[in-house]
C-alpha positions in Angstrom: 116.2 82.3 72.2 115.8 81.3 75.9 115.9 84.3 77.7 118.9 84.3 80.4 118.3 88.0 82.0 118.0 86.4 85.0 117.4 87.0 89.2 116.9 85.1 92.3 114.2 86.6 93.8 115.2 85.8 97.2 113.4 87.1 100.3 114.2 91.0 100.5 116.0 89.9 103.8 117.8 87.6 101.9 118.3 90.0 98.7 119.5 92.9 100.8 122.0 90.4 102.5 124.0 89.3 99.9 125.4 92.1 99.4 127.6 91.6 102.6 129.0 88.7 101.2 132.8 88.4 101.8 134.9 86.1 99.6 132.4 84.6 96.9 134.8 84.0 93.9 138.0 84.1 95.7 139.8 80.9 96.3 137.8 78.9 98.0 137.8 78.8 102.4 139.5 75.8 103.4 137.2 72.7 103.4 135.6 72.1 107.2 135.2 68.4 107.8 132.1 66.9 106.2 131.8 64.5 109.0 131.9 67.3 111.8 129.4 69.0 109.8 126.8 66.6 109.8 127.2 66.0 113.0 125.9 69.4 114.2 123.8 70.6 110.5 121.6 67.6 112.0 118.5 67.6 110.2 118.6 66.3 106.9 116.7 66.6 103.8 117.1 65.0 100.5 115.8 65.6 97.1 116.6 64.3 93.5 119.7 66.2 93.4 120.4 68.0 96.5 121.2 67.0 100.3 120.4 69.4 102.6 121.8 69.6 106.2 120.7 72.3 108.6 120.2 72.5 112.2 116.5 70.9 113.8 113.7 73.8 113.4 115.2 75.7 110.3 114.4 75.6 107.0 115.6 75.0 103.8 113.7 75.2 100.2 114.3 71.7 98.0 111.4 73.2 96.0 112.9 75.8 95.0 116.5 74.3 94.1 114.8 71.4 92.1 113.3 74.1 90.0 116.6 75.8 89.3 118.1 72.5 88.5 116.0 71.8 85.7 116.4 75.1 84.2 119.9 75.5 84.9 121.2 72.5 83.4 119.2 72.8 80.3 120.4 76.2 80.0 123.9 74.7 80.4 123.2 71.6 78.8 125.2 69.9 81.7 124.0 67.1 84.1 125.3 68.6 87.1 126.2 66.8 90.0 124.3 66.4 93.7 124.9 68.9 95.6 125.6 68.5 99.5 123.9 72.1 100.9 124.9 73.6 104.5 122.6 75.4 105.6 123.4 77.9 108.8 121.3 79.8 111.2 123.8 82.8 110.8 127.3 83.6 110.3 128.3 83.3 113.6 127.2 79.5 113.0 129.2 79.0 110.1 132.3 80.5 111.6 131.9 78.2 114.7 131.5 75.2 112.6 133.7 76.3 109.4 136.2 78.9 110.3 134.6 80.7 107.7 132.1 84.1 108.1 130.2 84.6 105.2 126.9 84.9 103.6 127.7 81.8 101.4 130.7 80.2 99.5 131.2 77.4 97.0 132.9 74.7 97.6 133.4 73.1 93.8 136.0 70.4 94.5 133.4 68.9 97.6 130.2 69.6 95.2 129.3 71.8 98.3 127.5 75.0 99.3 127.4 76.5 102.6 124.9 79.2 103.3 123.1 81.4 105.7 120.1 81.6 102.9 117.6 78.0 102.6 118.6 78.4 99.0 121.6 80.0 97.3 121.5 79.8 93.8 124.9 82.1 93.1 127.1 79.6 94.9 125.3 77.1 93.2 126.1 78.2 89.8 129.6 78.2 91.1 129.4 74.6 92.3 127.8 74.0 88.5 130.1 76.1 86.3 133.1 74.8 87.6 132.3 71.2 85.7 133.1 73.1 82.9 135.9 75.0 83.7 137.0 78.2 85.8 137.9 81.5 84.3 139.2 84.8 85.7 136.6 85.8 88.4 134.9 88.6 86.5 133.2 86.0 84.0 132.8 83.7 87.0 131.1 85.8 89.0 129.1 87.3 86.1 127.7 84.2 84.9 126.7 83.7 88.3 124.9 86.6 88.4 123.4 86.0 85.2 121.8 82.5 86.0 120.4 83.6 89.4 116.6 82.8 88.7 113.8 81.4 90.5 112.1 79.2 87.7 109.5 77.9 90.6 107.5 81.4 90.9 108.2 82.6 87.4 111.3 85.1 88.0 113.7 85.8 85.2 115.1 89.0 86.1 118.2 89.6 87.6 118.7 91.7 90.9 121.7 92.2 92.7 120.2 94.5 95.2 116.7 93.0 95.0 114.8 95.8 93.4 116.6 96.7 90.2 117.3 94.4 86.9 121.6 94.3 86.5 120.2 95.4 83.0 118.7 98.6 84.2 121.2 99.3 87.0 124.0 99.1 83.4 122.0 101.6 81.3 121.6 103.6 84.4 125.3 103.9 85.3 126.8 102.8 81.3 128.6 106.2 81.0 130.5 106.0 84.0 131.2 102.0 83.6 134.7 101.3 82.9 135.9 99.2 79.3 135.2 95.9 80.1 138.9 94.8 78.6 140.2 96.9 81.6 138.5 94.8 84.3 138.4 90.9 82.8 141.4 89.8 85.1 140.6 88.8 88.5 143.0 91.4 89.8 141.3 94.2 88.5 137.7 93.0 88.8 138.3 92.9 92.6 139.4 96.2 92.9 136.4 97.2 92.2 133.5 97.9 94.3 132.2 94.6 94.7 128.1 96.4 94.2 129.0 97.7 90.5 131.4 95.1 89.9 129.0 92.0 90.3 126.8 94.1 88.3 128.6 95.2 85.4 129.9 91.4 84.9 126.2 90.3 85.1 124.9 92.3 83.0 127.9 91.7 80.2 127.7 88.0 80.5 124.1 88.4 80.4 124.1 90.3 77.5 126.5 87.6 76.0 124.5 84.8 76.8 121.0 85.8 75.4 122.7 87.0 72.2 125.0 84.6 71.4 124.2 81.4 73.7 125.6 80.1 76.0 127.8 78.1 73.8 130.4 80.1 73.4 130.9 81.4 76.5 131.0 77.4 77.9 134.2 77.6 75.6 135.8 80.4 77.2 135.1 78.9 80.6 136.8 75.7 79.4 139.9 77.6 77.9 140.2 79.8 81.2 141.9 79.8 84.3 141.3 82.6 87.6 145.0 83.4 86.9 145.0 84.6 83.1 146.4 87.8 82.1 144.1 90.6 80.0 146.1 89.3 76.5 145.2 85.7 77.5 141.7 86.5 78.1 141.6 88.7 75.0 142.3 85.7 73.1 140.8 83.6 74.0 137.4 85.5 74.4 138.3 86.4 70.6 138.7 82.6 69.9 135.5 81.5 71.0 133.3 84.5 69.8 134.9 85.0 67.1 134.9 89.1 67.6 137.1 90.7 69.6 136.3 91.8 73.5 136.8 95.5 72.4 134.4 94.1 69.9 131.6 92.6 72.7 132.2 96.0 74.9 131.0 98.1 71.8 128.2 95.9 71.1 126.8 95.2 75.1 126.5 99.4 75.1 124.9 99.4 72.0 122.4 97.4 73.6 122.2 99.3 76.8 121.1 102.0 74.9 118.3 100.6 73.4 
């Protein structure tokens, strides 16, 4: 099976950043006019399947998100659409021009990612996932978490914090993680601290993924919405796995403690 423990090994800069980011996986920001936009993100730079607008002298990383296309969208087995990247100098750029201060967002319904980083693949997988459909954030955000790779230098291990695995940080912390039935909804995955909730939801959906495919969890993202209660999620979790989510909990700690 194709192994989906995944990482974006970003620069540690850009590692250690993320984990100010404000907002990813809420309702999107307000769209900030495209035409504005490229009016000041001057420099352009266009691949196979990205556009990338940033301002003269900085950089971005085409490389790099060409690389993650491939993989991605085999993983998915999805012909994603082009992405139009905004790349900022800082946040104090992107709230000039956006309104918005963040590390990065996703802009789904504009096939567009704004970022501080030259490459972002979490908002990507955002901008990717919601082709398919868009569940309650905890499995948003943890599949997110779980496809964040770096196929170009060989990296396949995800880090939320840039120097542990999700999977090690779980066994680590697995007595003191919550059930995962009490946290599915996006209410209650938010109330959490946003460090061990991004992840306990990677490492479940990670877990999900390289045991079961991604199959079945493309299901549950196409029977979802952010809004569903724990019984709806419950269900339908049940009907695409065909085990209960009381079930999966059991089963994901089994394998943490292996």
């Amino acid at each position: 099976m194709t192994n989906l423990s995944s990482g974006l090994p970003r620069r540690r800069l850009e590692l250690a950043a993320i984990l100010l980011l404000l907002g990813c996986g809420s309702h999107s920001p307000t769209s900030p006019d495209m035409d504005t936009l490229e009016d000041n993100l001057s420099a352009t730079v266009q691949s196979e399947h990205f556009v990338f607008h940033y301002t003269p002298g900085d950089v971005v990383a085409p490389d790099r998100a060409e690389a993650f296309y491939d993989w991605v969208n085999a993983q998915l087995n999805l012909a994603a659409p082009t992405i139009q990247y905004f790349k900022y100098l800082n946040q104090a750029q992107m709230k000039r021009l956006t309104g918005q201060s963040a590390n990065g967002w996703a802009d789904p319904d504009h096939l567009a990612v704004h970022s501080i980083f030259p490459w972002e693949v979490h908002e990507s997988v955002h901008v990717y996932s919601a082709q398919i459909g868009r569940p309650s954030d905890f499995f948003n955000e943890g599949l997110a978490v779980a496809l964040s790779v770096d196929p170009l230098t060989g990296q396949f291990e995800a880090t939320y914090d840039g120097t542990t695995s999700v999977q090690d940080w779980a066994r680590s912390h697995v007595g003191e993680l919550p059930p995962i039935s009490s946290i599915v909804t996006t209410t209650s995955f938010r109330a959490l601290n946003e460090f061990e909730s991004y992840q306990t939801a990677g490492s479940f959906v990670d877990f999900l993924v390289r045991t079961y495919g991604i199959s079945s969890l493309k299901s549950l993202f196409a029977m979802g919405s952010r809004e569903d209660s724990r019984e709806r999620i419950k269900s339908s979790f049940e009907s695409a796995y065909g085990f209960t989510l009381d079930e999966a909990d059991q089963r994901w700690r089994a394998f943490l403690a292996q």
